[in-house]
C-alpha positions as CSV (number, residue, x, y, z in Angstrom):
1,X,0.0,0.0,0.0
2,X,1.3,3.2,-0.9
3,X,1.4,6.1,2.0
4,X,-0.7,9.2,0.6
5,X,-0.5,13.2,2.3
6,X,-4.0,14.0,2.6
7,X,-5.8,17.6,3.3
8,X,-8.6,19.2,2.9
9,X,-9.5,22.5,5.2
10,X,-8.1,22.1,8.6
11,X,-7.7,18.1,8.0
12,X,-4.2,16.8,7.8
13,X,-3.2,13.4,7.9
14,X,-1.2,10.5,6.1
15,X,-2.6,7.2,5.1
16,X,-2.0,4.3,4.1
17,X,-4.2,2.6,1.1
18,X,-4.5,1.3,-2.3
19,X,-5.2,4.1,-4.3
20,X,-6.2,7.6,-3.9
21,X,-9.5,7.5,-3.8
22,X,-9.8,5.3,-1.2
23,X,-7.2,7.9,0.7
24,X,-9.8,10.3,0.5
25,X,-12.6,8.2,1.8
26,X,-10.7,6.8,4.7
27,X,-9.8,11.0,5.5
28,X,-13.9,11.8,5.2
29,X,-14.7,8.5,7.4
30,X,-11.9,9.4,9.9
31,X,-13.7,13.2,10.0
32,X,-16.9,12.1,9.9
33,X,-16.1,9.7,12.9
34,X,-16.1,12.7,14.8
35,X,-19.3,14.4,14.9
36,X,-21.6,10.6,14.3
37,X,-22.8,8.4,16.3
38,X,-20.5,5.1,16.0
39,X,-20.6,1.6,17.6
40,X,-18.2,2.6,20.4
41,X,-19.4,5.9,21.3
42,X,-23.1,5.4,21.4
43,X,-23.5,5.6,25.2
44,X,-21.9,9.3,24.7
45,X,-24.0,12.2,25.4
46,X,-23.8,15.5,22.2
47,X,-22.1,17.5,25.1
48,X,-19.3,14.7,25.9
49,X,-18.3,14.3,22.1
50,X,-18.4,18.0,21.8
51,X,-16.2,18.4,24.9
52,X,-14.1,15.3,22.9
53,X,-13.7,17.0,19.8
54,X,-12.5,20.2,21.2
55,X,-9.8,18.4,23.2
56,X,-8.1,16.5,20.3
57,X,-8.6,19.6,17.5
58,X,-11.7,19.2,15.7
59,X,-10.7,18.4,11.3
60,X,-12.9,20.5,9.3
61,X,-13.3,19.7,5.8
62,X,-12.8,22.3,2.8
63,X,-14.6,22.2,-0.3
64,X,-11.8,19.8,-2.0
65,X,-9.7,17.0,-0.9
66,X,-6.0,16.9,-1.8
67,X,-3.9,13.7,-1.8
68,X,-0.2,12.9,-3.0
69,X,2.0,10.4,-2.6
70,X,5.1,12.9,-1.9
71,X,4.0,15.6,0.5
72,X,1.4,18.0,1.7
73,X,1.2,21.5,-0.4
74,X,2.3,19.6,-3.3
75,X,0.9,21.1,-7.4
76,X,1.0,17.2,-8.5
77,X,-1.7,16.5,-6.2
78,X,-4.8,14.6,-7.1
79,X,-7.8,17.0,-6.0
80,X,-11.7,15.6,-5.2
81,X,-14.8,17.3,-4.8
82,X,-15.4,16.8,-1.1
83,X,-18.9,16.7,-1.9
84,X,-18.4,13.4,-4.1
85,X,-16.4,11.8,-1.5
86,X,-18.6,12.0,1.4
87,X,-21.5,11.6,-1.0
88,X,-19.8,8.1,-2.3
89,X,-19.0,7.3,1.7
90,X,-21.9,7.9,2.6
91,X,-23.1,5.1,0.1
92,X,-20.7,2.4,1.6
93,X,-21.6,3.6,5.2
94,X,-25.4,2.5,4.1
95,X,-24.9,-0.8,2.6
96,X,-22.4,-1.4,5.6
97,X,-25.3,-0.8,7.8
98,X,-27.8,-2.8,5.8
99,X,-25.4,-5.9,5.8
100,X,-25.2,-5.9,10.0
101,X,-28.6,-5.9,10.2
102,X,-29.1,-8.5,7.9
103,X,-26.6,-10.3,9.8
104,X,-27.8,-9.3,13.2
105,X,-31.5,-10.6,12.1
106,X,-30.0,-14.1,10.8
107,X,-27.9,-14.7,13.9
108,X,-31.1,-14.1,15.7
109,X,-33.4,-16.0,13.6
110,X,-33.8,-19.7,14.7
């Protein structure tokens, strides 16, 4: 897997992945993570991820999303719409959460 500089607004992070488009999905999901419910923060209260989010340095998405393979601030970068990306991770969130609860139901039916 190739090791990709990603940014987008006041997001900065590198990741690993396959390709660059799935760089950019795993930077929405990782931003994303912070202001949805998810599995391992449901018993949190709006106030406690609030207080969370302030402590760790909230990421704030611009309007694009940036990624290269040699550094942030780069010209060569490959550039997305951050509207595609969290529109096409918002896709694979649903059929994620359509497959648990398919499975959940089937481990429950007798």
């Amino acid at each position: 897997m190739a090791k990709y500089y990603v940014q987008s607004g006041t997001l900065k992070m590198v990741v690993s992945a396959s390709d660059h488009r799935r760089a950019a999905l795993w930077a929405v999901h990782r931003a994303m993570n912070q202001i949805l419910p998810m599995e391992d923060e449901m018993d949190l209260i709006p106030e406690e991820k609030s207080t969370d989010i302030e402590a760790c340095g909230a990421m704030v998405l611009g309007d694009s999303i940036r990624l290269s393979e040699r550094g942030f601030e780069r010209e060569d970068s490959v550039e997305y719409t951050t509207f595609d990306v969290v529109s096409e991770w918002n896709q694979l969130m649903t059929v994620l959460a359509k497959i648990e609860s398919n499975v959940l139901y089937e481990e429950q039916t007798p």
